[in-house]
N, C-alpha and C positions, 0 to 999 in steps of 0.2 A: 405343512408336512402331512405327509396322509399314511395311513397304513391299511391292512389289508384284515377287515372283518372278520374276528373269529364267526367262525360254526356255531348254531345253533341249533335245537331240535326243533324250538317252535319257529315258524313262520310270522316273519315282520311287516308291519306295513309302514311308511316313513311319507312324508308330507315335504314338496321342495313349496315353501308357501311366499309369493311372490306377489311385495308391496311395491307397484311401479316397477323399477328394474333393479330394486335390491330384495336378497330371500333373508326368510328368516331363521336365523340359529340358535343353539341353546347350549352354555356352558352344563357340563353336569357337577354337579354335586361331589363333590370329594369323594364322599361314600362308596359313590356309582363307578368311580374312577378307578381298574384294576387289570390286573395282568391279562386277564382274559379278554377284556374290554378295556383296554388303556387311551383310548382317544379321548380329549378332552372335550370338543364341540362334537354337537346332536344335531339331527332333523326331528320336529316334531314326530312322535308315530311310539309306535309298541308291540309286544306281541300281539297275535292273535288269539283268540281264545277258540275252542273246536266248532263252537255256533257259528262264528260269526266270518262272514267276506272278508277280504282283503280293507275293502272300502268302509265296510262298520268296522274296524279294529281301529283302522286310522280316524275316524272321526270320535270313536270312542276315547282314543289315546290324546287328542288334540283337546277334548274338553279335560281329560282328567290333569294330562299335563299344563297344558297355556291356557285355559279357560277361552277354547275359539271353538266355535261353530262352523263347522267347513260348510261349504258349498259343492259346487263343480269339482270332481275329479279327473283326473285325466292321467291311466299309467304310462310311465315313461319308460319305466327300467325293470328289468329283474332279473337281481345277481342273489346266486345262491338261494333261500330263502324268506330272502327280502324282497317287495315288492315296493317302489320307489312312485309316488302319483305328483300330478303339479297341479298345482292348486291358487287362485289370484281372487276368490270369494269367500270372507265370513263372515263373522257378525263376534262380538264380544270385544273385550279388552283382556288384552295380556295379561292372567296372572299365572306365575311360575306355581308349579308342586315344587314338593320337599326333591325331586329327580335332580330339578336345575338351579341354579344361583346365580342364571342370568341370562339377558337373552340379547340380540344387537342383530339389525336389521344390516344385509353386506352388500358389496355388489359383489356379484357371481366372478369376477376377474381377479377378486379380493383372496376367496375364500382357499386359494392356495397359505395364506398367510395362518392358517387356523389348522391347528393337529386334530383332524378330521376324517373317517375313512375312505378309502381310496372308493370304493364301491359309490359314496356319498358325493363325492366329485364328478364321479361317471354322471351319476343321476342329473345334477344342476347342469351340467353342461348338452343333458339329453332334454334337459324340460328347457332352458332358455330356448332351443329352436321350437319351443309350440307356438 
C-alpha cells in the first residue's frame, strides 16, 4: 500500500540501494511512525542540512542510519523536496539506528506488498531501468 509524502520544509535525499536485483528497506521505529509521516517502510536517506548537496545528505544519512558507505550515485527521481539517487556500491555491514527496527532486502515487484510512499515506489521503479 503506498501513500502520498507529507510536505516538508527541509529537502530530503533517499538512497534506492540495490544488492543484485533486490533493494534495500527499512522498517521505522514505532516512535518515527505518525500521522504526518505514517508509512511504515523507509529508503535509507535524511534530511539535508544547509551545507551540505543532495548527495552528502544521503551518504551522511546512510552512515548515521545503516552504517554503509555509499559509493556511486546516480539521481533518478525528484518528487517534491525529495531527491531519490540509486545506488549498487558500499562498503560496511548493516547496523540499524535507534530511526529503524529492521531492515530486509526485496525485489522491487515485492515492494507493493510494504506500506510505503507512493513517491518511493515512483523512485525504484525509476532506478530499476538504470
Amino acid at each position: 500500500m503506498y501513500l502520498k509524502e507529507q510536505k516538508d520544509r527541509d529537502p530530503v535525499a533517499k538512497g534506492v540501494l540495490f544488492d543484485g536485483a533486490k533493494i534495500l528497506i527499512l522498517k521505522r521505529a514505532e516512535k518515527f511512525v505518525k500521522e504526518t509521516s505514517p508509512w511504515e517502510w523507509d529508503l535509507p536517506g535524511g534530511h539535508q542540512e544547509s551545507s551540505e548537496t543532495p548527495t552528502q545528505a544521503l551518504k551522511r544519512e546512510a552512515m548515521e542510519e545503516v552504517g554503509l558507505t555509499l559509493g556511486a550515485l546516480t539521481e533518478v527521481y525528484n518528487a517534491s523536496k525529495t531527491t531519490f539517487f540509486y545506488c549498487t556500491e558500499w562498503k560496511g555491514e548493516i547496523e540499524l539506528s535507534h530511526e529503524h527496527e529492521e531492515y530486509k532486502w526485496v525485489s522491487p515487484d515485492d515492494i507493493k506488498d510494504y506500506y510505503i510512499g507512493v513517491d518511493y515506489g515512483t523512485a525504484i521503479r525509476k532506478a530499476i531501468k538504470q
